[in-house]
C-alpha positions in Angstrom: 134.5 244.9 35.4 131.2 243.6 36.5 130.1 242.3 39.5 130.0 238.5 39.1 130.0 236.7 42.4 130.5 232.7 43.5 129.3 231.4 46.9 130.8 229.7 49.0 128.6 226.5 50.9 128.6 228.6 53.8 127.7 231.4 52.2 124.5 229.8 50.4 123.6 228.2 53.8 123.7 231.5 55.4 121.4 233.4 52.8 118.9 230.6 52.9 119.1 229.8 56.3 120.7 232.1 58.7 120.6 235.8 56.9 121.9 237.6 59.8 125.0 236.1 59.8 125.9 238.1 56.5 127.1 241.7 57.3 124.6 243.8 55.6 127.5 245.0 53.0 127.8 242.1 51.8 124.1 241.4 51.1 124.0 244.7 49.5 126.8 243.6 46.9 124.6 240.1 46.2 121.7 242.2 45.7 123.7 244.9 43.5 125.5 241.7 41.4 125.0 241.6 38.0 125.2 238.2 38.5 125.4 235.4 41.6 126.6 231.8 40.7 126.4 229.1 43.4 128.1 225.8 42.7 127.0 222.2 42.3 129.1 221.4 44.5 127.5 223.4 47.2 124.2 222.1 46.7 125.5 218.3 47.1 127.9 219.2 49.8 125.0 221.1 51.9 122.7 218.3 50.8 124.7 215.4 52.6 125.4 217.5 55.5 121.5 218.1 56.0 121.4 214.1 55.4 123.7 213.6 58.5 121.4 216.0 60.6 124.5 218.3 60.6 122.4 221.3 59.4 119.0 222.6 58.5 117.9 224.1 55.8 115.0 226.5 55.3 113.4 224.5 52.4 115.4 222.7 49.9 118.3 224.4 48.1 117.3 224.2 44.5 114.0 226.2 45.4 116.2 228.7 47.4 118.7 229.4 44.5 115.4 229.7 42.0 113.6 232.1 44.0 116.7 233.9 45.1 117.5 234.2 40.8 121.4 232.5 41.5 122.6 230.8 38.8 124.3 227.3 38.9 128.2 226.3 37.9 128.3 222.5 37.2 131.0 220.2 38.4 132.8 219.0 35.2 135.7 216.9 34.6 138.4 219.5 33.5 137.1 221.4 37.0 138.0 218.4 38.5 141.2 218.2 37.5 141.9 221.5 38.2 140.6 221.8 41.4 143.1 218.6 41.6 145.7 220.4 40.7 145.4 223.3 42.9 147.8 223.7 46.0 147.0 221.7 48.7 146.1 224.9 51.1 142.8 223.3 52.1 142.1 219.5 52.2 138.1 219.7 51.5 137.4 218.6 48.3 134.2 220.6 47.5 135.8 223.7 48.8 138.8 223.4 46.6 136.3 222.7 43.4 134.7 226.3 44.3 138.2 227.8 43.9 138.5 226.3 40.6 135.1 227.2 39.6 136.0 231.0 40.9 139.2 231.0 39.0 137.9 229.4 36.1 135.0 231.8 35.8 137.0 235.0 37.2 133.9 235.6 39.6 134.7 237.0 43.4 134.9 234.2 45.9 132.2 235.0 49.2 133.3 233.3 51.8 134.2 233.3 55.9 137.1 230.7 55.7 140.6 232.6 55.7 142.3 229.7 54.2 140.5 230.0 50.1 142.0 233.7 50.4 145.6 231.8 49.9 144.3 230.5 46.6 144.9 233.2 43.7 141.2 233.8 43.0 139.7 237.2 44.4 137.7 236.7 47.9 135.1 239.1 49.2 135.4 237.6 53.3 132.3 237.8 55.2 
């Protein structure tokens, strides 16, 4: 099996913007992947958060994910309806269309929040 990974917002925050709040495994698994996807969904959801003064990022996010060599998962229509259809074990909306987009793809989940371990997608926590 190879190692394909999917960020999680936090995740991709914390990589661009707070490194040492990723244990140095995991770091070592993103930089060992064969292959690191961030979603769309991220980069919006991070995006209106910085709008709101909620957060701040070191540069933008699309320069980030090019220099850092992740590669993007579009939000599509059947995601959308799956993430939809999903259990309602978390409420957020862009969380729950990472799930899908983890599922979809089979990649490992990284994220901190407990709750997307509930999901049946595999989770690497951090």
């Amino acid at each position: 099996m190879r190692d394909q990974y999917l960020l999680d917002s936090n995740v991709l925050f914390w990589l661009n913007s707070e490194l040492k709040r990723i244990p140095a495994e995991v770091i070592a698994k993103v930089d060992g992947a064969d292959a690191v996807y961030f979603s769309a969904a991220s980069a919006w959801e991070l995006a209106i958060k910085q709008s709101l003064g909620k957060l701040r990022m070191s540069g933008s996010i699309s320069a980030f994910v090019n220099r850092a060599g992740f590669l993007e998962l579009a939000v599509t229509t059947r995601l959308a309806e799956a993430a939809a259809q999903l259990p309602m074990h978390h409420r957020d909306p862009f969380d729950r269309m990472i799930v899908a987009q983890a599922i979809d793809e089979d990649l490992t989940l990284i994220t901190a929040d407990r709750r997307l371990a509930q999901y049946e997608v595999r989770t690497l926590r951090v």
